[in-house]
C-alpha positions in Angstrom: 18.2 23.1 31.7 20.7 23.2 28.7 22.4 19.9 29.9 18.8 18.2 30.5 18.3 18.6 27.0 21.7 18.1 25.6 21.4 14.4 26.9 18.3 14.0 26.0 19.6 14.9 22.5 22.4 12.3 23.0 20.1 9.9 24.3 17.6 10.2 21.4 20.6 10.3 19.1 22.4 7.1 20.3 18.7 5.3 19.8 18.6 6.4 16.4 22.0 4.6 15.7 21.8 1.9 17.9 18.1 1.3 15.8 19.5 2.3 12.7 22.9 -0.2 12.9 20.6 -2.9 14.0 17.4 -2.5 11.4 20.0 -4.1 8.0 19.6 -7.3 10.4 15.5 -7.6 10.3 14.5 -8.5 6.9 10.6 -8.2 6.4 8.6 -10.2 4.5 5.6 -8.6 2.4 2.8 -9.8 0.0 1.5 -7.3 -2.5 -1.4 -8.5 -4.7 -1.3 -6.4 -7.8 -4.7 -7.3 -8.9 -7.3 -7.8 -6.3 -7.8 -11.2 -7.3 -8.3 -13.7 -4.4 -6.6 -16.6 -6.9 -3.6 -15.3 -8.4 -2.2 -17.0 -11.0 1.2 -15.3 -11.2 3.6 -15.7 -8.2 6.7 -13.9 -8.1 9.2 -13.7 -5.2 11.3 -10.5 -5.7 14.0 -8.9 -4.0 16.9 -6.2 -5.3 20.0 -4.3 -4.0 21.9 -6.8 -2.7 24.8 -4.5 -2.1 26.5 -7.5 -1.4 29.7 -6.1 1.2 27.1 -4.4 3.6 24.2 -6.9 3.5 23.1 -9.0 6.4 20.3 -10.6 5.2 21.4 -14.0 5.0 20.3 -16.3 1.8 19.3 -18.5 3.6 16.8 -15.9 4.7 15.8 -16.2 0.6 15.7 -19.7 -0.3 13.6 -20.4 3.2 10.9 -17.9 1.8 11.3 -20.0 -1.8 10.9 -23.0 -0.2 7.7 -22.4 1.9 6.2 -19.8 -0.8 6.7 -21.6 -3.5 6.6 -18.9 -6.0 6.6 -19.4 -10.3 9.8 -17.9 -10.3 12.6 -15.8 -8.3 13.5 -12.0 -10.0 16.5 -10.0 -8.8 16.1 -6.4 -9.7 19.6 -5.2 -9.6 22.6 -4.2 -8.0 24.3 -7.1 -7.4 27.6 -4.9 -5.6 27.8 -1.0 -4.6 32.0 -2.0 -5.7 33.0 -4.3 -8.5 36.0 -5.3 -6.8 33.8 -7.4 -4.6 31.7 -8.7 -7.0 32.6 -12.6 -5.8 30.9 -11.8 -2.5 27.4 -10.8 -4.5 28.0 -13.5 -7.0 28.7 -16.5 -4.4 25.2 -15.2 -2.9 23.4 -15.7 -5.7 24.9 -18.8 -6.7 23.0 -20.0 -3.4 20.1 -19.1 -4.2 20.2 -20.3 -7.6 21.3 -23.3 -6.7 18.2 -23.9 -4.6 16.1 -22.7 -7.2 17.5 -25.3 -9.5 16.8 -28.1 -6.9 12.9 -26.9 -6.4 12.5 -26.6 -10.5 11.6 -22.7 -10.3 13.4 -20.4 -13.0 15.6 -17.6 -11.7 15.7 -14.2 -13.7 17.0 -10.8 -13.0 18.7 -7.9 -13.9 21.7 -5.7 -13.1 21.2 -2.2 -11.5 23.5 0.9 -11.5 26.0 -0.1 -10.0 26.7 -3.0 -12.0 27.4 -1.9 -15.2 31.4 -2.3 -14.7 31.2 -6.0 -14.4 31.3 -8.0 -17.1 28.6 -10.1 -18.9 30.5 -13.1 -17.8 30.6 -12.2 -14.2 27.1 -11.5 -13.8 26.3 -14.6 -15.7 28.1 -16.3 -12.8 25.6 -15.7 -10.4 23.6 -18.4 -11.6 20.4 -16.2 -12.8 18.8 -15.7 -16.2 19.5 -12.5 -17.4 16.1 -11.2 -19.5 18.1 -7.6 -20.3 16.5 -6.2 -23.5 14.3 -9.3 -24.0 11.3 -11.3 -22.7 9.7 -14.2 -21.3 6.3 -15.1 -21.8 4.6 -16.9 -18.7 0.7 -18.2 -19.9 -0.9 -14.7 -19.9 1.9 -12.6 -18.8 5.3 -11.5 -20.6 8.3 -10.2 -18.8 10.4 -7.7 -20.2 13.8 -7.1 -18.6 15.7 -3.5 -18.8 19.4 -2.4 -18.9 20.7 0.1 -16.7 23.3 2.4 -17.8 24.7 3.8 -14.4 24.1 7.1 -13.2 27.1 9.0 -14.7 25.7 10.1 -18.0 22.2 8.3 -17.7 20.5 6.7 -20.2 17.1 5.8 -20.6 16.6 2.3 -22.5 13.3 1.0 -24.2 11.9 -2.4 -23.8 11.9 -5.1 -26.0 9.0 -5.6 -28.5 6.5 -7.9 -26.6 3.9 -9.9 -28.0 0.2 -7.9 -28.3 -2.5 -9.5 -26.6 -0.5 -10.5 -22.9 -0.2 -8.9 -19.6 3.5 -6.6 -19.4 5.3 -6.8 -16.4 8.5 -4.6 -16.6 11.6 -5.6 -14.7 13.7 -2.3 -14.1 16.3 -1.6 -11.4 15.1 1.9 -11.5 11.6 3.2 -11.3 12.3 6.3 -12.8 12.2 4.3 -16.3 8.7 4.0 -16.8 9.2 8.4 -17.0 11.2 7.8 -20.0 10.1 4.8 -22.2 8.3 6.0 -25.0 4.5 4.2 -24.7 4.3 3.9 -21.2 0.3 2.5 -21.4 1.8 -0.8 -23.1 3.4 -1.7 -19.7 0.7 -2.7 -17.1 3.0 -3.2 -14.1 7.1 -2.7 -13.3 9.0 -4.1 -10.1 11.6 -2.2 -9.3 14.4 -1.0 -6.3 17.7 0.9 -6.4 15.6 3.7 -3.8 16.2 1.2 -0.7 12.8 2.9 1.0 15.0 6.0 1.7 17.4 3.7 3.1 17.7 6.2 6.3 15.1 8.4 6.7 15.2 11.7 7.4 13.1 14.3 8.9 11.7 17.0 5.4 12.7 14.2 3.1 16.6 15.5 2.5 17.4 12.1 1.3 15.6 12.8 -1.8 15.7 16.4 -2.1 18.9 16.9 -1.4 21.1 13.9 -1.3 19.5 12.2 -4.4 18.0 13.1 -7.4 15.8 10.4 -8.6 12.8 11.7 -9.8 9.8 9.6 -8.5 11.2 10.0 -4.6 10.6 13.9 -5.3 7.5 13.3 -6.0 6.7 11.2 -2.9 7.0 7.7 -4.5 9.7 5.9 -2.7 8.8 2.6 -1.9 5.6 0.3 -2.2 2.5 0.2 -4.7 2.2 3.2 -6.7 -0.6 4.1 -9.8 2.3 6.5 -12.4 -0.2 6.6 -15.1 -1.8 3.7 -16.0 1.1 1.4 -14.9 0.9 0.0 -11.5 4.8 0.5 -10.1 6.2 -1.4 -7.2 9.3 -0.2 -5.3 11.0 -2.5 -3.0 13.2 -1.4 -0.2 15.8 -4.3 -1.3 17.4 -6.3 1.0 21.3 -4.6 1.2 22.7 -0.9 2.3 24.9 2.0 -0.2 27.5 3.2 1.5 26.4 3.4 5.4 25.8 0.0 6.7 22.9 1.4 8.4 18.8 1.7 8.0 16.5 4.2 9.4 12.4 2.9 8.9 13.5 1.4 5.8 14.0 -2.4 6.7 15.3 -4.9 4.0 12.1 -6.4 2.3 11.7 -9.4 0.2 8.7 -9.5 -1.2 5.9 -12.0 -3.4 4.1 -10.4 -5.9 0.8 -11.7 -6.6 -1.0 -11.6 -10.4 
C-alpha cells in the first residue's frame, strides 16, 4: 500500500510539472467589457510582466492580436525585466511591437513595474512605447493617467497626475495595491494593472500570497480579473512572462482587450 501511493504521489507530482513547465507556452486571450455596453467606444489591448528572460509568449503572439483586434491603443503595465542586466532582451521585444504599432497608426503607451526601476529613462525609452508616468492622455471621454513604481524595497506609494474634471479616469498602475493608497480613490473610475501574474503557480491554502508575498489585495482574495475595491472597477491581468521559476500553475499568460 505505501508504494501504491508513493507513485501515485510521483505520478501526480511529475503532472504538475510537466503542466506547469508547459502552461508559460499557452498564452490566452480574454475580452473584459468594463461597462456593459454592447458598443464600446474605448478599445484597449493590454498586457504586463513581460519578464523578458523567462517569457515564451512570442510577439508575434501580440502584434497578431493588434492586427486582427484592432484596438485604440496598446498599454504595457510594467515590468519590462525581473534583471536589468538583460534589459536588451525586454527592450528588442517591445521594439517589435512598437514597430507594428507604428505601421497600423495605433499609439503605444505604458509604464514600468517594480522591477524596473534600475533602468534608466533612456533604456526604457528604447523600447519604442510612450511613457504616460505621472501624466495623462485624454482620449474623447476618457483620460489616462499613468503611475510610477518605486520598487518593493522601501515602497512608495505615488499619486496621480491632476486630470481634467468632467472625463472618464482610467488608471494605469503596475501594481493594484495603489488604488489602497492614492489619496481620493472615487476620482479614478477604473485601473488596469499586473505584477500578481494570477498567482503565477498556484498553490493549495493560497501560500503564494500568504506566505510567499505580501501584496495586499491577493490577501484579500483579489488576484487576478475584474474586481469592484470601492467605487473603482480594478482589473488584474495574469501578464504574459514568469519571476523567477520559468513555470505556471492555473495561471496562463493572458493578453487581454479592454472594452469602454
Amino acid at each position: 500500500m505505501f508504494w501504491i501511493i508513493f507513485f501515485i504521489i510521483m505520478a501526480a507530482g511529475l503532472t504538475l510539472l510537466v503542466i506547469s513547465l508547459a502552461e508559460p507556452h499557452r498564452p490566452e486571450f480574454t475580452v473584459y467589457n468594463m461597462t456593459g455596453s454592447s458598443s464600446p467606444d474605448l478599445r484597449i489591448l493590454f498586457f504586463a510582466d513581460l519578464h523578458a528572460e523567462t517569457c515564451y509568449v512570442k510577439p508575434g503572439y501580440i502584434t497578431g492580436l493588434i492586427e486582427s483586434q484592432k484596438p485604440d491603443m496598446v498599454i504595457f503595465g510594467g515590468d519590462i525585466i525581473t534583471d536589468p542586466e538583460h534589459a536588451d532582451k525586454g527592450i528588442r521585444y517591445l521594439r517589435e511591437i512598437s514597430s507594428r504599432c507604428r505601421e497600423l497608426n495605433i499609439p503605444f503607451y505604458g509604464v514600468t513595474g517594480n522591477h524596473d526601476h534600475l533602468l534608466s529613462d533612456e533604456t526604457v525609452s528604447g523600447s519604442g512605447f510612450e511613457l504616460i508616468e505621472n501624466r495623462y492622455i485624454t482620449c474623447g471621454r476618457y483620460v489616462i493617467s499613468g503611475l510610477d513604481d518605486s520598487g518593493r524595497d522601501n515602497r512608495q506609494w505615488y499619486e496621480p497626475a491632476d486630470v481634467p474634471s468632467g472625463l472618464t479616469h482610467i488608471l494605469i498602475a503596475h501594481d493594484p495595491d495603489a488604488i489602497l493608497h492614492v489619496s481620493d480613490p472615487d476620482r479614478i473610475r477604473y485601473v488596469l494593472s499586473g505584477h500578481i501574474h494570477g498567482g503565477q503557480i498556484r498553490t493549495p491554502f493560497k501560500i503564494e500570497f500568504n506566505v510567499l508575498r505580501k501584496d495586499e489585495l491577493p490577501r484579500m482574495g483579489i488576484y487576478k480579473g475584474v474586481h469592484m475595491i470601492g467605487s473603482t472597477k480594478v482589473f488584474i491581468s495574469r501578464g504574459i512572462g514568469c519571476s523567477i521559476l520559468p513555470m505556471r500553475l492555473g495561471a496562463r499568460p493572458e493578453v487581454s482587450v479592454i472594452e469602454f
